[in-house]
C-alpha positions in Angstrom: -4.1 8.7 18.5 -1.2 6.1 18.3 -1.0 3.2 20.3 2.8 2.3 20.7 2.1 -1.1 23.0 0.1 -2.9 20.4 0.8 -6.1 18.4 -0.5 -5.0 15.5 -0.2 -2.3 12.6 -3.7 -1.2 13.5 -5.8 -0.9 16.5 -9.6 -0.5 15.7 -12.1 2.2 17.3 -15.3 1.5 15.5 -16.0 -0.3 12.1 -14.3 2.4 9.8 -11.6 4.2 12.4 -8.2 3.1 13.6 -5.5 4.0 15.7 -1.7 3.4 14.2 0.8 2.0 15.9 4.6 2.4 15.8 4.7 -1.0 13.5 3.3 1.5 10.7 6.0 4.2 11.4 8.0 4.7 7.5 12.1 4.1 7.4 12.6 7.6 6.9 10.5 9.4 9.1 9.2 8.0 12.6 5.4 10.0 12.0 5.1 8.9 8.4 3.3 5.9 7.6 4.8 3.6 5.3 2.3 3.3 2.4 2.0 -0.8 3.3 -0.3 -0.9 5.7 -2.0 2.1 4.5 -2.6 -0.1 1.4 -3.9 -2.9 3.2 -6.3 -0.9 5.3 -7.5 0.8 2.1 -8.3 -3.3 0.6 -10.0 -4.2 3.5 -12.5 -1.4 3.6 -13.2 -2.8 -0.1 -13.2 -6.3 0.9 -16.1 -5.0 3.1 -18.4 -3.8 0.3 -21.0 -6.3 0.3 -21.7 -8.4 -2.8 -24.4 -11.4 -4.0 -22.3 -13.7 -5.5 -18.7 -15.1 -5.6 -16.6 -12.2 -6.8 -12.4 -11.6 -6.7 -11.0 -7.6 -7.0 -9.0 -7.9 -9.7 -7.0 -4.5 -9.4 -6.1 -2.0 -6.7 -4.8 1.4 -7.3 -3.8 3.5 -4.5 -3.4 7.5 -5.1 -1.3 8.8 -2.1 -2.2 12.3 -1.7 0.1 12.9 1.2 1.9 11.8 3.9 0.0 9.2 5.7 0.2 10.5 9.7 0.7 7.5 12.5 -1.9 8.9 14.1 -5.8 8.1 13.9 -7.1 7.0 10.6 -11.0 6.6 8.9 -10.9 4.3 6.0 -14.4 3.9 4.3 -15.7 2.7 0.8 -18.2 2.7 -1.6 -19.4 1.3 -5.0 -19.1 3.0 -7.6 -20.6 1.3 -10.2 -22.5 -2.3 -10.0 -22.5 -4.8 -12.8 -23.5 -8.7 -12.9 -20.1 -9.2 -13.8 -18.0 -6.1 -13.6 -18.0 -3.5 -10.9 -15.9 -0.2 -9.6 -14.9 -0.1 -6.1 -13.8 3.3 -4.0 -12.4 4.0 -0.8 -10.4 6.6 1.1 -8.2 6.9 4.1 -8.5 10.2 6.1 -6.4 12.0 9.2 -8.4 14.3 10.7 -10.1 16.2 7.9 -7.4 15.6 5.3 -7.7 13.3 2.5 -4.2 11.5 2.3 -5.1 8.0 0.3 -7.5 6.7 -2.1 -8.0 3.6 -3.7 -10.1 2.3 -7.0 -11.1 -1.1 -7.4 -12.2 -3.5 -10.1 -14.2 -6.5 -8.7 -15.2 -9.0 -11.5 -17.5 -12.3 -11.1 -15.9 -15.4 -10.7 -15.7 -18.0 -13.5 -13.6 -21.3 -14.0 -11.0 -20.5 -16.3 -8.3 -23.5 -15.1 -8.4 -25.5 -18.3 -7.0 -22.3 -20.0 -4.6 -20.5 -16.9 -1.6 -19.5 -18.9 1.7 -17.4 -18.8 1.9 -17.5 -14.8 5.9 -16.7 -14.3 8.0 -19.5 -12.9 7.6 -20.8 -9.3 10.2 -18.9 -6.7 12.2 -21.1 -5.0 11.4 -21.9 -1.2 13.0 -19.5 1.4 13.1 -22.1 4.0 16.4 -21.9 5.8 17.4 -18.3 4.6 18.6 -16.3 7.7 15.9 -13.4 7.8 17.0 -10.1 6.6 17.7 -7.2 9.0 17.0 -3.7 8.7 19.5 -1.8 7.2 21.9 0.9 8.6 19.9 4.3 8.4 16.6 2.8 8.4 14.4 3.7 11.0 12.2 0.6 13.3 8.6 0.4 12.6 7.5 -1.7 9.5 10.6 -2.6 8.1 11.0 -5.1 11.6 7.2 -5.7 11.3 7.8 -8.2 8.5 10.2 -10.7 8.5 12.5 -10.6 5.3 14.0 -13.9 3.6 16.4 -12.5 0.6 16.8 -14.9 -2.4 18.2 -12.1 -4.4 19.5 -8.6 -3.1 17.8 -7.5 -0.4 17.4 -4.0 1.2 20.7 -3.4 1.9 21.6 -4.1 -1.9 21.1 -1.3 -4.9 19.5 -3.3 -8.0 16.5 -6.1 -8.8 16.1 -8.1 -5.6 13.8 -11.0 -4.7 12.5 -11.5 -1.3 10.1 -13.8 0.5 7.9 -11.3 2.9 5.5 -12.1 5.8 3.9 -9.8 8.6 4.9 -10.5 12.1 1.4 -8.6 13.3 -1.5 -8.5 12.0 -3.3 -5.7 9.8 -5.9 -4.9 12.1 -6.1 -6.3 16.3 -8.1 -9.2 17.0 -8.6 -10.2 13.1 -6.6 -12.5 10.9 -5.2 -10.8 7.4 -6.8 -11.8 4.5 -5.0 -12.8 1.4 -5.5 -9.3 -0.4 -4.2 -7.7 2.9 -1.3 -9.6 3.2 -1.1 -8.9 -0.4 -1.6 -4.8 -0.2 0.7 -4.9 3.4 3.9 -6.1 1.0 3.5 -4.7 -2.8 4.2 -1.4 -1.6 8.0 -2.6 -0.6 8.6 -3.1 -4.3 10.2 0.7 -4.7 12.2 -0.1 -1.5 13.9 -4.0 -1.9 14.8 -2.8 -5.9 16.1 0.9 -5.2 18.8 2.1 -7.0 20.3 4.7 -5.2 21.7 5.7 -1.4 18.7 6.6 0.7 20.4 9.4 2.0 21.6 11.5 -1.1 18.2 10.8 -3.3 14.7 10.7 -3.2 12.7 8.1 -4.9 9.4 8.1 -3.4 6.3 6.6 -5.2 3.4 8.5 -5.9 0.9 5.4 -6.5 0.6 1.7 -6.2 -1.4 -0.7 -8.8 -1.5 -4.0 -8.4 -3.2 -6.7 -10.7 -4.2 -10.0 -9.1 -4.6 -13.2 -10.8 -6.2 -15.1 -7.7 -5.5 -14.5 -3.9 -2.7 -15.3 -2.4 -2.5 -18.3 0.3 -0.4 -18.4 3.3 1.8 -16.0 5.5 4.5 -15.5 2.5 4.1 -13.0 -0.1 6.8 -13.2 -2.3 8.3 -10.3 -4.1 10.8 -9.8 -7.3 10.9 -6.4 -7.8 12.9 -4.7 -10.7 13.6 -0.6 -10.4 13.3 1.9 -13.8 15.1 5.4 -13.9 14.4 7.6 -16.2 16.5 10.7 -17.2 13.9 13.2 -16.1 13.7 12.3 -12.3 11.3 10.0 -13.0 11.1 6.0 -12.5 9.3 3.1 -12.2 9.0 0.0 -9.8 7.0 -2.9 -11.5 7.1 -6.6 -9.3 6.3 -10.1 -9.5 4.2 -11.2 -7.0 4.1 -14.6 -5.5 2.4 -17.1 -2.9 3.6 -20.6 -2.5 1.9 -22.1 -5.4 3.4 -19.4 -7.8 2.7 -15.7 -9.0 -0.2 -14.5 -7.7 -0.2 -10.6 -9.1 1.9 -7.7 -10.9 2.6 -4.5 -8.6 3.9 -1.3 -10.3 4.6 2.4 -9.0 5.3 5.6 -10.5 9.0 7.0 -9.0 9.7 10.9 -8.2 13.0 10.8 -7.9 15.1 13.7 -7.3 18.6 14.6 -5.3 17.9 15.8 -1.2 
């Protein structure tokens, strides 16, 4: 079911299903998802596994088995294995009875490690009074005008690296406030898409997987995003980004590229 009307990518029907909304809808295909929110909804069903003490998931990787539907989805998750310290996370994203998204997880215990934080990449500079970027010629509406889009370098429009500042203008889920790792999730997918290389509409360069490494949660709306695009000579490529809050880098993001002529 898809609920066009609503200010948000997601609307919930119980605790683990969701209706999508046109905000989800892909820039290339008006009843694909694109694989942002899916990302995010995967995170917050592991958010949700319960835990005794103060904890951070310190990696996400997302398998996308498929086209994600804007339709109904079930997002559920599980632990895998518990550890004082250490544990593996697991969750999965159905339509219907069809399997199109997992994610794994590592959640680790926390521990003060400030007197020794090193090798953080340098701050990005503010993108306070940058006109917002607009979707670009080709690209169909539905999460591309869901987030608002502040270019420092490049942009969507522009083949090669670019650096963006990226927030949501709805909210993951109705009724609820994103966390950090959701806003986190919602954006790190957009790495393939603000670096691509080539015109949209004579290649393909679609990702088969997202991991993202986080430092500490991000703070704030913002996410921001400097994104640098690989091709290989065998139709294969890679998408690795910087990610940023306010205070600096937060996280690393990389995707395996199929990329291929239409």
């Amino acid at each position: 079911m898809t609920v066009p009307e609503a200010d948000a990518f997601y609307v919930p029907v119980d605790d683990e299903t969701f209706s999508s909304t046109r905000h989800t809808a892909g820039p290339w295909n008006a009843e694909s998802q694109h694989l942002g929110p899916p990302s995010a909804l995967l995170a917050r069903a592991l958010e949700r596994i319960p835990t005794d003490r103060p904890t951070q998931i310190a990696r996400v990787t997302v398998e996308i088995l498929g086209p994600v539907p804007v339709a109904e989805l079930r997002a559920s998750a599980r632990l895998v294995r518990p550890g004082r310290s250490v544990e593996m996370l697991a969750a999965e994203l159905t339509a219907g009875e069809r399997v199109v998204a997992t994610a794994s997880a590592w959640r680790i215990a926390r521990s003060d490690s400030t007197s020794v934080a090193a090798g953080a990449a340098n701050r990005l500079p503010s993108g306070e009074g940058i006109e917002p970027m607009g979707r670009p010629d080709g690209w169909s509406p539905g999460y591309v005008d869901a987030m608002e889009w502040r270019p420092l370098v490049g942009g969507l429009h522009l083949p090669g690296p670019s650096t963006a500042w990226v927030r949501q203008r709805v909210p993951l889920v109705a009724g609820e406030n994103p966390t950090g790792l959701q806003r986190l999730l919602t954006v790190a997918d957009s790495g393939n898409g603000l670096s691509n290389r080539l015109n949209p509409s004579q290649w393909w360069f679609i990702n088969t997987d997202l991991t993202v490494h986080i430092m500490r949660e991000p703070v704030g709306e913002w996410i921001g995003l400097d994104a640098h695009t690989v091709i290989g000579p065998d139709g294969i490529g890679t998408a690795s980004s910087v990610l940023h809050d306010q205070d600096g880098q937060v996280a690393i993001g990389a995707q395996a590229l199929m990329v291929r002529p239409r």
